[in-house]
C-alpha positions in Angstrom: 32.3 -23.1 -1.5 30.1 -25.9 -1.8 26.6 -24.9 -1.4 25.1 -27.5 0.9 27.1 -25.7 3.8 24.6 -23.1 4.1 21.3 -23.6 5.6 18.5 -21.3 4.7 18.8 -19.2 7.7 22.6 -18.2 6.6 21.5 -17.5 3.0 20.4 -13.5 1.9 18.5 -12.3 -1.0 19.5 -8.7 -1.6 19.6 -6.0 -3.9 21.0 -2.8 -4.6 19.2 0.1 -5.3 19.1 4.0 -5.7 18.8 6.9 -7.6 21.7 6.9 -11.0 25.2 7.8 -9.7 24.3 7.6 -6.1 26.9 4.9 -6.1 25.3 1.6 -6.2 27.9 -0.3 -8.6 30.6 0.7 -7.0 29.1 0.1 -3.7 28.7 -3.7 -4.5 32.6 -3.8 -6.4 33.7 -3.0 -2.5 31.5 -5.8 -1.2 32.4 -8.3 -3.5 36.3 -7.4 -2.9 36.0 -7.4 0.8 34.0 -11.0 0.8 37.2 -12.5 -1.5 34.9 -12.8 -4.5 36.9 -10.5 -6.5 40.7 -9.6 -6.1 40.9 -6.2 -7.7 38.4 -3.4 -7.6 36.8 -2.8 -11.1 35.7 1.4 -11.6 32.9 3.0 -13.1 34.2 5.8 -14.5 37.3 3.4 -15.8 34.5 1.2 -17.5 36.4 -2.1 -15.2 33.2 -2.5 -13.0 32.2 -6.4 -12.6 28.5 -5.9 -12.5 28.5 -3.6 -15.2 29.8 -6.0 -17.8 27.5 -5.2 -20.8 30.0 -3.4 -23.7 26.5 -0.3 -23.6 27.0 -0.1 -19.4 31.0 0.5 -20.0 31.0 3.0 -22.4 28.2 5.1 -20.9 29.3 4.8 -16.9 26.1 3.5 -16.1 23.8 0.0 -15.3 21.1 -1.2 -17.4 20.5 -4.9 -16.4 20.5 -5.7 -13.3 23.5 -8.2 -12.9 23.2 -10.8 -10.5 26.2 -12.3 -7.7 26.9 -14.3 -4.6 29.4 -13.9 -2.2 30.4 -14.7 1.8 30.7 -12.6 4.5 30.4 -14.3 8.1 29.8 -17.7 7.3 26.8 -16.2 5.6 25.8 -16.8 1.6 24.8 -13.1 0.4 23.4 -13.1 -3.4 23.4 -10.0 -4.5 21.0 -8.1 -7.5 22.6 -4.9 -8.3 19.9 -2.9 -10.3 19.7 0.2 -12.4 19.0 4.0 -11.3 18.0 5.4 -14.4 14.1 5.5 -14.5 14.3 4.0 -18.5 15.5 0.5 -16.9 12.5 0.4 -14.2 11.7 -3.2 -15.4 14.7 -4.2 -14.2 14.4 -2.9 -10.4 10.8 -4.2 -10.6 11.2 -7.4 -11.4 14.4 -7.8 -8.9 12.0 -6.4 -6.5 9.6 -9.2 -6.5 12.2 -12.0 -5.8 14.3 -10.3 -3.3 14.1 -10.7 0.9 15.8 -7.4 1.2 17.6 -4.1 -0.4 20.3 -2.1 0.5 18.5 1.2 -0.8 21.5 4.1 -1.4 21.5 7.4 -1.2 23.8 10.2 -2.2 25.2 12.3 1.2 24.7 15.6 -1.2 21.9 14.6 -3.4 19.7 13.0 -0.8 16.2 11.7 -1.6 16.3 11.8 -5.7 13.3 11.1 -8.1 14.7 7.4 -8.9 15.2 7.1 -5.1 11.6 7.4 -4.3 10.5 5.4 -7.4 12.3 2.1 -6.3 11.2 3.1 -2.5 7.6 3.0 -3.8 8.5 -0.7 -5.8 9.9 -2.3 -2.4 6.9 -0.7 -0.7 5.2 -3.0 -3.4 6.2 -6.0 -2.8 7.0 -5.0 1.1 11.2 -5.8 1.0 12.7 -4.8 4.2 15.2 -2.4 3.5 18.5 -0.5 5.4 19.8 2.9 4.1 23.3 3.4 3.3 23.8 6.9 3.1 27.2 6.7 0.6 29.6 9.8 -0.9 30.1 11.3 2.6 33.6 12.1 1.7 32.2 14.8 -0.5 31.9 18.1 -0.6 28.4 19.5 0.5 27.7 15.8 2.6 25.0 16.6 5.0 24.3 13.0 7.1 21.0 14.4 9.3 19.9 16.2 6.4 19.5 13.0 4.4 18.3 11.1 7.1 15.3 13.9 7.6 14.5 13.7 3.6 14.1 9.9 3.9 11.6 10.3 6.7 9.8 13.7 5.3 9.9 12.4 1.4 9.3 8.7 2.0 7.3 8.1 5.0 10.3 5.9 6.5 10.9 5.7 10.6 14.5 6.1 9.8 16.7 5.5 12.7 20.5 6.0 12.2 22.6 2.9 14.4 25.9 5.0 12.9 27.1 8.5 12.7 30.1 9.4 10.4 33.3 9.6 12.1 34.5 13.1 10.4 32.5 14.8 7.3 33.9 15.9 3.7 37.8 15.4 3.5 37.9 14.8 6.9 35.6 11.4 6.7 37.7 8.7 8.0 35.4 5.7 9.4 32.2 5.4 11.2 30.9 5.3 14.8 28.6 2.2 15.5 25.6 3.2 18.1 24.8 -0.2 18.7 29.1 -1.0 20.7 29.2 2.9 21.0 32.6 2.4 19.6 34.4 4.4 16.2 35.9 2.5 13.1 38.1 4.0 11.9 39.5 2.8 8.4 43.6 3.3 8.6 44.9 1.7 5.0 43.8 3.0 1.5 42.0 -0.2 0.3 39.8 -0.2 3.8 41.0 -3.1 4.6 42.6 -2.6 7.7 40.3 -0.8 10.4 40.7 -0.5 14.3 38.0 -0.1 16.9 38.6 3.0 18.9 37.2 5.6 21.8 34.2 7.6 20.6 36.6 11.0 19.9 35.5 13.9 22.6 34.2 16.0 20.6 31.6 13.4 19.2 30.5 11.6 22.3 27.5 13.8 23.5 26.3 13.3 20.0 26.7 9.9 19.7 25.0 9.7 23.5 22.2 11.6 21.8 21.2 9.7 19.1 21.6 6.3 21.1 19.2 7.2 23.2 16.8 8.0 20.1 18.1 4.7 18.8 16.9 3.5 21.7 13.6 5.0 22.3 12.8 4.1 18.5 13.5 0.1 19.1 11.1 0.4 22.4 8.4 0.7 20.6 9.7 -2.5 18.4 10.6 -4.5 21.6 8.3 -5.0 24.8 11.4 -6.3 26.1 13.5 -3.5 25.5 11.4 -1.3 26.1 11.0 -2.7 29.6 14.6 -2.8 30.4 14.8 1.1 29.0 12.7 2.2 31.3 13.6 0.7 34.3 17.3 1.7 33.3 19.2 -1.4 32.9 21.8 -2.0 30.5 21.1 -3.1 27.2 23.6 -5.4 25.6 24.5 -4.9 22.1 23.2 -8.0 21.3 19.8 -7.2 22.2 19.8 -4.4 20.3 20.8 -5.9 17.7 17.6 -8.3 18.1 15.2 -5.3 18.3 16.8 -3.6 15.2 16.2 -6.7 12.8 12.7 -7.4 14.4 11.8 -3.7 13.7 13.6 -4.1 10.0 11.6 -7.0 9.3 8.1 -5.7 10.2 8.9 -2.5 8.2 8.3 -0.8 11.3 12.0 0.9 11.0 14.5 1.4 8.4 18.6 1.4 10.1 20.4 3.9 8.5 24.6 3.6 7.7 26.8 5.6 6.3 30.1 5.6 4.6 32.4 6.2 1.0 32.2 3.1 -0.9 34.6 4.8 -3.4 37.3 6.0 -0.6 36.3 2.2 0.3 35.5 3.0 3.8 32.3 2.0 5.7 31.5 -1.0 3.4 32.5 -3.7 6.2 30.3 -2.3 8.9 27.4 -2.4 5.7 28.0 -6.1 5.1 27.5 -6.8 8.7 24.3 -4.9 8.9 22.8 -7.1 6.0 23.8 -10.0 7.8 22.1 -8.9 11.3 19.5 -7.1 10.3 17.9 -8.2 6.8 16.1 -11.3 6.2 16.8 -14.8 5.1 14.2 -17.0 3.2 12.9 -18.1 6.6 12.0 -14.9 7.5 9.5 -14.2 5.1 6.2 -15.2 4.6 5.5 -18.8 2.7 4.6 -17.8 -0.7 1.3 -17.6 -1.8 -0.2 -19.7 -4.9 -2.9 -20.5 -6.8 -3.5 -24.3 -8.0 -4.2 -24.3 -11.8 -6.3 -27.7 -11.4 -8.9 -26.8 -8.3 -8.9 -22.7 -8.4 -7.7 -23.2 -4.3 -5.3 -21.0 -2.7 -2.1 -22.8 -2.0 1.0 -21.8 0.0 4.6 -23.1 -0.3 6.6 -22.4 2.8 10.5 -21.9 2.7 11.7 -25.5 3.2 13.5 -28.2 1.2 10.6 -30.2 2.3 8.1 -28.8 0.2 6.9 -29.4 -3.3 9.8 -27.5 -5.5 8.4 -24.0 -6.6 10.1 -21.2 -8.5 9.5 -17.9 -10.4 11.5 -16.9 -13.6 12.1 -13.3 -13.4 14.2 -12.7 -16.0 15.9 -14.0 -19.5 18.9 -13.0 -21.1 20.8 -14.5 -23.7 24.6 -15.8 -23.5 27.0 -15.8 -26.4 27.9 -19.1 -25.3 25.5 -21.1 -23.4 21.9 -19.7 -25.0 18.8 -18.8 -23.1 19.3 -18.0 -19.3 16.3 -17.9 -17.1 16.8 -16.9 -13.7 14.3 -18.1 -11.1 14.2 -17.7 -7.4 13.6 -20.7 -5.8 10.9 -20.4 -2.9 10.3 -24.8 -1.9 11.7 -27.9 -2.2 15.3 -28.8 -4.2 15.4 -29.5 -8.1 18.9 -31.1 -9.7 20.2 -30.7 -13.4 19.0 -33.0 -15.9 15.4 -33.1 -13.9 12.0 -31.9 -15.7 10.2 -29.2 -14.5 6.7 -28.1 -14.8 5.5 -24.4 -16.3 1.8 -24.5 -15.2 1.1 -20.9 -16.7 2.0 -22.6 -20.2 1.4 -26.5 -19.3 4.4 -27.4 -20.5 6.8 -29.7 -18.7 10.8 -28.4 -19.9 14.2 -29.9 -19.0 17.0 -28.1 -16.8 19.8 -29.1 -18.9 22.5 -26.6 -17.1 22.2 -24.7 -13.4 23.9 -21.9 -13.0 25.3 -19.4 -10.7 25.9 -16.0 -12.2 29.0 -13.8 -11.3 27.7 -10.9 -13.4 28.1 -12.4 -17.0 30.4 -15.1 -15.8 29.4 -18.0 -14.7 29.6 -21.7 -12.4 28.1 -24.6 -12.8 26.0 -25.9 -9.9 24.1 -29.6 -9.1 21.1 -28.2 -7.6 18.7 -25.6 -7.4 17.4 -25.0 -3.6 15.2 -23.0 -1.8 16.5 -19.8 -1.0 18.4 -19.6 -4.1 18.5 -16.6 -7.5 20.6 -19.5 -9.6 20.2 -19.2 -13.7 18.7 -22.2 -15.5 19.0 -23.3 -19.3 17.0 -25.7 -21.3 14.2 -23.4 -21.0 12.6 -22.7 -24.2 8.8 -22.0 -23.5 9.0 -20.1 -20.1 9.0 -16.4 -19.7 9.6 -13.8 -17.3 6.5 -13.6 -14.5 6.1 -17.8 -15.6 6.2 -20.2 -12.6 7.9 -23.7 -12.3 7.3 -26.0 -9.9 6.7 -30.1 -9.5 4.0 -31.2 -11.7 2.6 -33.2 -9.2 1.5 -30.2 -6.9 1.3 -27.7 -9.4 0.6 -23.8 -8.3 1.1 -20.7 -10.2 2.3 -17.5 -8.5 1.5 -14.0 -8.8 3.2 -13.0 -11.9 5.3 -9.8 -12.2 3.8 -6.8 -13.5 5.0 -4.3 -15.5 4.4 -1.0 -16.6 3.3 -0.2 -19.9 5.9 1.2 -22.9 5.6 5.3 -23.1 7.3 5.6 -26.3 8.0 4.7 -30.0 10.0 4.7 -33.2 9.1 3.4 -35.9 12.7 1.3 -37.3 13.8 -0.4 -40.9 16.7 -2.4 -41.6 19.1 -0.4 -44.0 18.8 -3.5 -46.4 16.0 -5.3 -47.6 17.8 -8.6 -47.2 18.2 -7.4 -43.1 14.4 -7.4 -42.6 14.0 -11.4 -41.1 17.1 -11.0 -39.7 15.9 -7.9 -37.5 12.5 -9.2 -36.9 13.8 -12.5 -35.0 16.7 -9.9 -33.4 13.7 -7.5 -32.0 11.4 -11.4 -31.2 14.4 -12.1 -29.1 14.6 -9.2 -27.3 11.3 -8.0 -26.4 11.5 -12.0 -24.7 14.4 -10.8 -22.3 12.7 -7.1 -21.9 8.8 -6.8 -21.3 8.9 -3.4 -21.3 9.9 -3.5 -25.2 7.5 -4.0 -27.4 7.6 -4.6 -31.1 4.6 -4.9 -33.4 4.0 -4.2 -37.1 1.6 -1.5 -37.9 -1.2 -2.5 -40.6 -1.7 1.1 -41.7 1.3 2.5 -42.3 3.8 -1.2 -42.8 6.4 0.1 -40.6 7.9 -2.0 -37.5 7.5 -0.4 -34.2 9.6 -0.3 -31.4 8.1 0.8 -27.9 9.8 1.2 -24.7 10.5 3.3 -21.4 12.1 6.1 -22.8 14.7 7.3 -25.7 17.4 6.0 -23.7 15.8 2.7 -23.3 15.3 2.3 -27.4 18.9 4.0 -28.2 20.2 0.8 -26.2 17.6 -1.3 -27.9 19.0 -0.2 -31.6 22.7 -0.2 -30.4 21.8 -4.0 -29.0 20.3 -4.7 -32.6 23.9 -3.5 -34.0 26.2 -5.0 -31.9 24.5 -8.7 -30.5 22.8 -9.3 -34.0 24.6 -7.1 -36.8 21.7 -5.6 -37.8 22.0 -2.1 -38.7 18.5 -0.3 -38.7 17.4 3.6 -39.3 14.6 4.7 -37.2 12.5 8.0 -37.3 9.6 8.9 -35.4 6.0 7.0 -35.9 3.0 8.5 -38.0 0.3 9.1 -36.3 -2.6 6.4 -37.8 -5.2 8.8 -38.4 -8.8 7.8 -39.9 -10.5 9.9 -42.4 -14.3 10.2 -42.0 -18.1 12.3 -43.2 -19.9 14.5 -41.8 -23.4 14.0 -43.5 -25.0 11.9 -46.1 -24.4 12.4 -49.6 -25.3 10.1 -52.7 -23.0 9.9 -55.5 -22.3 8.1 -59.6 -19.8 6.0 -61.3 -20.1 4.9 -64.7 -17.2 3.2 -66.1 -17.5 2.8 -70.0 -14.8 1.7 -72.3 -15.6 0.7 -75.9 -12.1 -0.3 -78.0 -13.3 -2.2 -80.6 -15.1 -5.8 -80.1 -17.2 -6.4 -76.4 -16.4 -3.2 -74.5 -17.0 -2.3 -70.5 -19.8 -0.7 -69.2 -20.4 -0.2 -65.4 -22.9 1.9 -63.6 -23.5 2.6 -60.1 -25.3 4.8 -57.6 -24.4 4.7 -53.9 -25.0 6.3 -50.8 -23.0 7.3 -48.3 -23.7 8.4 -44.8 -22.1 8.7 -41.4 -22.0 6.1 -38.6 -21.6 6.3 -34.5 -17.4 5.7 -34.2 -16.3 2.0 -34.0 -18.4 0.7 -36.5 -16.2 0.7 -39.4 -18.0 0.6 -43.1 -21.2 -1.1 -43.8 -22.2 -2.0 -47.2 -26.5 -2.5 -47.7 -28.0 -3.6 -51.6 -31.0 -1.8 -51.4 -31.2 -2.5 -55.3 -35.1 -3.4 -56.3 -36.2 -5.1 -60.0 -32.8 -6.0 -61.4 -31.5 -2.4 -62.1 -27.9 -4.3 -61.6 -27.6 -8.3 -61.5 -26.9 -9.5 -58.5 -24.2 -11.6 -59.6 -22.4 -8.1 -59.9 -23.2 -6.7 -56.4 -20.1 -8.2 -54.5 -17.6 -7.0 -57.0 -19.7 -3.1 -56.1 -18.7 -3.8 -52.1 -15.3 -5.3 -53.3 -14.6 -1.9 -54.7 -16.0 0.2 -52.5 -13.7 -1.1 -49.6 -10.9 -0.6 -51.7 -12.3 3.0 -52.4 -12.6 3.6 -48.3 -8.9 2.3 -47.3 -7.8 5.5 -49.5 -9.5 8.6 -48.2 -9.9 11.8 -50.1 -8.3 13.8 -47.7 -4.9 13.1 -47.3 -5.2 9.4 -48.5 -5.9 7.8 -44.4 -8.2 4.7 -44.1 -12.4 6.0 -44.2 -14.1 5.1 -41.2 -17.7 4.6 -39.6 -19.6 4.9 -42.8 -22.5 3.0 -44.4 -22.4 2.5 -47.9 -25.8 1.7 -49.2 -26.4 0.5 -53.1 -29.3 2.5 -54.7 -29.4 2.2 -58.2 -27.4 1.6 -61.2 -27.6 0.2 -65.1 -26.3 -2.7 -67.0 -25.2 -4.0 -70.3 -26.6 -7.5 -71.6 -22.9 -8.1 -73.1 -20.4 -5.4 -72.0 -21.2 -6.1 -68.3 -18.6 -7.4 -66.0 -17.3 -7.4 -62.7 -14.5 -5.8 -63.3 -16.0 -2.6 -64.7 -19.0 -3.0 -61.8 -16.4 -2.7 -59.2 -14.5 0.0 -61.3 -17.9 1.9 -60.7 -18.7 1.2 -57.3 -15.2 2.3 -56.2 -15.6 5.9 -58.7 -19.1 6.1 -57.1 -18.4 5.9 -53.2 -14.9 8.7 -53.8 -17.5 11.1 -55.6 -20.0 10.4 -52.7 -17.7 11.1 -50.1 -16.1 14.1 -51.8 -20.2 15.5 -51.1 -20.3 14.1 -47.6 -18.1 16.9 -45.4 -14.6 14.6 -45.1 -13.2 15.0 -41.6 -9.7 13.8 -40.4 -10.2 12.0 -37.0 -7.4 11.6 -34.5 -6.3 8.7 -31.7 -7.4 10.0 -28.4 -5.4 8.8 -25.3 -6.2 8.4 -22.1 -3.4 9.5 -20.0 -3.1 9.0 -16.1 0.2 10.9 -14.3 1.2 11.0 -11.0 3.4 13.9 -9.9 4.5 15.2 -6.5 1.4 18.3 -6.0 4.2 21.1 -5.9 4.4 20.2 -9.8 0.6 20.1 -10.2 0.3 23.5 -11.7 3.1 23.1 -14.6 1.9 19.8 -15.2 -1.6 21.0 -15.8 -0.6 23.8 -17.8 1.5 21.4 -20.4 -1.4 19.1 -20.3 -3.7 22.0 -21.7 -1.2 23.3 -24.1 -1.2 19.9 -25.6 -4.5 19.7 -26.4 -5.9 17.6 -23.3 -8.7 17.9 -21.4 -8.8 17.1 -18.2 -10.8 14.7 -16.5 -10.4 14.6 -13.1 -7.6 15.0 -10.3 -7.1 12.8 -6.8 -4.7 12.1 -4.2 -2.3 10.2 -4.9 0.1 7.8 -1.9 2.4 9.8 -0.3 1.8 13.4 -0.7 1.4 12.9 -4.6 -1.6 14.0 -7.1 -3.2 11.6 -10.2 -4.5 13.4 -12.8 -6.3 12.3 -15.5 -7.2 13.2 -19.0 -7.5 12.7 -22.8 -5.1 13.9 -25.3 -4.4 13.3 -28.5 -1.5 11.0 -29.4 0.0 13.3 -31.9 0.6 15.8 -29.0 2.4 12.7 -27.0 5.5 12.4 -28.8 8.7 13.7 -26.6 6.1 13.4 -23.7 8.0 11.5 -21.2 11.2 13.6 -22.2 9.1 16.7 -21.3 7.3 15.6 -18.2 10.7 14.7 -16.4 12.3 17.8 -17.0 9.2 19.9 -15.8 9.2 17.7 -12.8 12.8 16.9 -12.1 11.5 13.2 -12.9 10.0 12.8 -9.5 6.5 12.1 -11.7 5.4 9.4 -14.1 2.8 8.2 -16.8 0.9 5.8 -18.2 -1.1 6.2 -21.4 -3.6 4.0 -23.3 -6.0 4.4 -26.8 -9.5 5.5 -25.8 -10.8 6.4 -28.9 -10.9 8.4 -32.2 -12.5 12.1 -32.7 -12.4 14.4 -35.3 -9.1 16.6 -35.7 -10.0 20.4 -35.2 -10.4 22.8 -38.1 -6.9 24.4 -37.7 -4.9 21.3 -36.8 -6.6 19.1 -40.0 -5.5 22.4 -42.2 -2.4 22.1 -41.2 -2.2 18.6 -41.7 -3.4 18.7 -45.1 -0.5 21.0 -45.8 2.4 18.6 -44.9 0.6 15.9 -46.7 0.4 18.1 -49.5 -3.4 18.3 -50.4 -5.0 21.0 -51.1 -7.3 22.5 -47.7 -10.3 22.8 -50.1 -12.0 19.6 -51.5 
């Protein structure tokens, strides 16, 4: 279809999202069937599902990027993002989240309001998406229809108002019956294809009476209009309430909730016609708000072909056959192929060699990007996710897309030496396509490290590095970069003398040492008076005293936040050099500090989590028996508790593994380096022992 037909009041941005398995894949395979897009329906479980295309997604039954897709229902264009559940691919609902007009949030009939379910509620409540709930799996056993509806409003704050009832629960599920007509569907073929509009069944009509009227009541207070006409006891077309129910969608104000069994492929229909009446197009939201990089001003850029040509890239991937892909939503104006394009977060101005719309990881070329539209763009080699692009003659930059911070790490190495570029540009290109990966080398220990969301989120990362780039890497866990440090001041003598025959070496040196307030690092002072040691020699003293301090006498760590001041000394008129001066100096500052009380010190972090307060006591408890000390507790948005504290990093690893199963992953946590402090007596012992020193010095 060609895709001037559609103006921007017939276009939808959505996306679909939920809790893992509450059937959010296969939700969107029926959509994409029923619209014509597809002519066979792909399975989860079988591996076949279109969206989840990625080789990683097949094998483990589950989504991990979120795959984009258009399609046409009732002379309506309908992109579609279907997103991730599992809380280790957050980045992915986040930044779908920020471009989308709407989301068809899913929950499970037995499972109700899940962890993941209230995470991406909280995202959409972000970036305020209008949503409709589609309440899926009620053709299993244990569905329970009012007692999901009752969680959404008691766990997420939502008005949630059903306009459907399920025609039939369990086995016995065979359609829907639509509030707004007061009329059943019932779904009479296996594929759902076929469905017939019948009498509300007599059993079910005081029920459905019931909740109309609640419908009703609810929409009221969306609608003077309505509200008028309710009262006075006048009919309400269908049409009118079909009004009030988007009006109240789009102000947030109420959340319509469906039902049906995407899998038995029944209610789907009903769903696609609710996203065209009730969830916004690109008119319908506000003009997007800007700054101009030039003057500083606040500028806006309303939805119209009219205006200046603005964009946001929120994500990259790259293709096996056509390179980088950027995918922007375009919120003004129109851009063609073979145009330039202006990235006024890096000041560069890029050409759009290719537009494309995505079909998961197929793809169809397209003229022209418009507003309104989640197309893919390549030919874009500086721009990154969160960049803008717009026309360089009205440049703004919008709010970029932010991201949480990476909770864990493994430290990786290629099996082969001869691997080791190969696997840096693999993990480069990457961490471009995924901002929650992060890679960086550390300068203590040498060893590449990987961060990310969670285990899962680095096993796909490694598996990725395997099967995309043929790199095959061992990882292990990280070392913890501790510092070695003293307790008090100490003074200390090297004399290096060697005489083999002809001009010998003689160095002699007395330094000392004493502590420092943390951060300061080492500081060297020549306190030498009257030429005890030529100053010509001092430097190579400081050279070999910082060698001395990046090799502690503890267990070998990197000496910290001591000064290092020259005292005294003696020199030879011919075996002198500097060589044997800074010989001295580094024998002098290790017998110095061997005096001084050597501590270990450890990386403090300072950790912030947010957990539901029914888990506030176990969470507190785990805290405390990882060595934290907590600083403070406050109430959190919607019924939740933030608690903050410091803890060292060595008690972190396996954290985020251990904090969602003492919390049935409805909390979360964000950590940061605060500082060093000295390790405690029993912990540095035990230290010591692994690293194989002795505990006395």
């Amino acid at each position: 279809m060609a895709q001037l037909e559609y103006g921007l009041e017939k276009i939808r941005n959505i996306g679909i999202a939920a809790h893992i398995d509450a059937g959010k894949t296969t939700t969107t395979e029926r959509i994409l069937y029923y619209s014509g897009r597809i002519h066979r329906m792909g399975e989860v479980h079988d591996g076949a599902a279109t969206m989840d295309w990625m080789q990683q997604e097949q094998e483990r039954g589950i989504t991990i990027t979120s795959a984009a897709t258009t399609c046409y229902w009732k002379d309506h264009k309908i992109n579609i993002i279907d997103t991730p559940g599992h809380v280790d691919f957050t980045v992915e609902v986040e930044r779908s989240m920020r471009v989308l007009d709407g989301v068809i949030a899913i929950f499970c009939a037995v499972g109700g309001v899940q962890p993941q379910s209230e995470t991406v509620w909280r995202q959409a409540n972000k970036y305020h998406v209008p949503r409709i709930a589609f309440v899926n799996k009620m053709d299993r056993l244990g569905a329970d229809f009012f007692r999901v509806v009752g969680r959404i409003r008691e766990r997420l704050g939502a008005n949630a108002i059903p306009i459907q009832l399920p025609l039939g629960v369990e086995s016995a599920f065979e359609g829907v019956i639509d509030l707004v007509t007061m009329r059943a569907i019932r779904h009479v073929d296996e594929l759902g294809e076929k469905t017939e509009e019948i009498e509300i069944p007599k059993d079910l009509i005081n029920m459905a009476v019931e909740h109309r009227e609640e419908m009703i009541e609810a929409l009221a207070d969306v609608d003077e209009q309505l509200m008028e006409k309710y009262l006075e006891g006048e009919k309400i077309a269908a049409d009118e309430i079909r009004a009030a129910i988007r009006k109240g969608t789009l102000s947030g104000q109420i959340v319509p909730v469906l039902c049906g069994a995407a899998f038995k492929n029944k209610g789907v229909q009903p769903l696609m016609d609710a996203v065209v009446y009730y969830l916004p197009s690109p008119l319908d939201i506000e003009a997007v708000v800007g700054t101009n990089p030039k003057t500083g001003a606040v500028e806006t850029r309303a939805p119209s072909l009219s205006e200046p040509f603005c964009a946001l890239a929120f994500k990259i991937m790259t293709d096996p056959y056509v390179g980088k892909l950027t995918f922007v939503r375009a919120y003004s104006g129109r851009l063609s192929k073979g145009a330039h394009v202006y990235n006024p977060v890096k000041g560069v101005r890029e050409r759009i060699a290719r537009i494309l719309r995505m079909h998961a990881n197929a793809r169809e070329d397209v003229d022209q990007i418009r507003a309104g539209d989640i197309l893919a763009v390549v030919g874009l080699q500086n721009t990154v996710t969160g960049d803008t692009l717009c026309d360089q003659n009205h440049p703004i930059v919008l709010e970029s897309i932010q991201f949480p911070e990476p909770v864990i790490s493994v430290a990786v190495e290629p099996k082969t030496v001869a691997e080791q570029e190969k696997m840096a540009a693999a993990l480069a290109r990457l961490s471009t396509e995924d901002p929650t990966f992060r890679m960086h080398v550390d300068d203590e220990t040498g060893q590449t490290i990987i961060s990310g969301m969670g285990e899962l989120h680095l096993e796909i990362i490694l598996d990725r590095l395997f099967r995309e780039f043929g790199v095959q890497a061992n990882h292990g866990k990280p070392q913890v970069a501790y510092k070695e440090t003293i307790r008090r001041s100490a003074e200390g003598e090297g004399r290096y003398v060697r005489q083999t025959g002809g001009r010998g070496q003689y160095g002699h040196v007395i330094l000392r040492v004493e502590p420092l307030e943390p951060g300061k690092g080492i500081e060297f002072i020549n306190q030498i008076k009257g030429g005890e040691v030529p100053k010509e020699f001092v430097p190579a003293i400081e050279s070999g005293v910082r060698e001395a301090m990046e090799s502690g006498i503890l267990a070998g760590y990197p000496v910290v936040d001591v000064r290092v001041t020259l005292i005294g000394g003696s020199y030879h008129e011919v075996d002198s050099s500097e060589i044997a001066f800074k010989i001295a100096g580094s024998m002098a500052a290790k017998a110095a500090l061997r005096k001084a009380e050597p501590a270990l010190k450890e990386p403090i972090m300072l950790v912030e989590v947010v957990t539901p307060e029914s888990f506030m006591g176990d969470v507190l408890s785990d805290l405390n028996s990882r060595r934290g000390q907590i600083l403070g507790m406050e109430p959190g948005p919607g019924g939740t508790q933030v608690i903050r504290a410091e803890v060292p990093l060595a008690e972190m690893f396996g954290y985020a593994t251990g904090l969602r199963s003492i919390t049935q992953g409805r909390a979360s946590y964000t950590m940061e380096p605060a500082r060093y402090e000295e390790v405690p007596k029993n912990v540095e012992e035990a230290l010591l022992v692994r690293a194989g020193r002795a505990v006395a010095v």
